[in-house]
C-alpha positions, 0 to 999 in steps of 0.5 A: 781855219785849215781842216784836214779832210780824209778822201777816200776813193771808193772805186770808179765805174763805167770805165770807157774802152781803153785801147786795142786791148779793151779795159782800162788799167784805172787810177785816180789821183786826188788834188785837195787846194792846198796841193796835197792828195796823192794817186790810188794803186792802178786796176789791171783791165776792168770797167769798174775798179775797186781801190778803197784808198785814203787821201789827206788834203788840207782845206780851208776855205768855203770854196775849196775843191777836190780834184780827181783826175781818172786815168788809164795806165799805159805800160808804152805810152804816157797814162791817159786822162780819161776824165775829171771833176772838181767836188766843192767841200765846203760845206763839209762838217765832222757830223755831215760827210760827203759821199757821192759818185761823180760825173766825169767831164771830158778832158779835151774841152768838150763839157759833155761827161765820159761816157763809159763802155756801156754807154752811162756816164764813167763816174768816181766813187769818193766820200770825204770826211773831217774830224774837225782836226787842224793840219799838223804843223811840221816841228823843224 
């Protein structure tokens, strides 16, 4: 049975330089199975940005995942995808949240993580929730 999860985005650390200019200007965008989630504001020029941003996603399934996506904003070019993981919730009750700070994967193909300005692994801070409530379903 569908579960509605709260993801909250904390923040994200070890940023890699960006550009020319040096920090990021980073954001996360959240992909629960069922499509749904959403993208956080943008931090102007930081390695460690805050954001503090819930998400609802839908999950249903004991394979389920959550994708976060971490990028850098570009005000000239396309945004640039700095990194990403997949955090399998299915073991996620309304008693038992799940917090962590994850490891990001090069998006390139290479399985090595990001590795941040500082050398340590860039990493995203998330905790996911449920209150057990099933999706709403829309009235038409």
């Amino acid at each position: 049975h569908p579960e509605r999860v709260r993801v909250l985005v904390v923040g994200a650390r070890d940023l890699p330089k960006a550009d020319v200019m040096g920090k990021c200007d980073g954001y996360v965008v959240v992909s629960g199975p069922g499509g749904q989630g959403g993208s956080t504001r943008w931090v102007e020029r930081t390695y460690d940005p805050d954001f503090g941003e819930s998400f609802w996603v839908d999950c249903g399934g004991e394979g389920d995942e959550v994708a976060l996506q971490v990028f850098d904003h570009d005000a000239i070019t396309a945004d640039d995808l700095i990194g990403q993981v997949s955090v399998p919730i299915g073991a996620l009750t309304p008693s038992a949240p799940i917090e962590g700070s994850y490891e990001l994967s090069d998006p390139k193909g290479s399985k090595g993580p990001v590795k941040g300005h500082s050398g340590k692994p860039t990493k995203v801070l998330v905790k996911f929730s449920t209150d057990g409530s099933t999706p709403e379903v829309s009235a038409r």
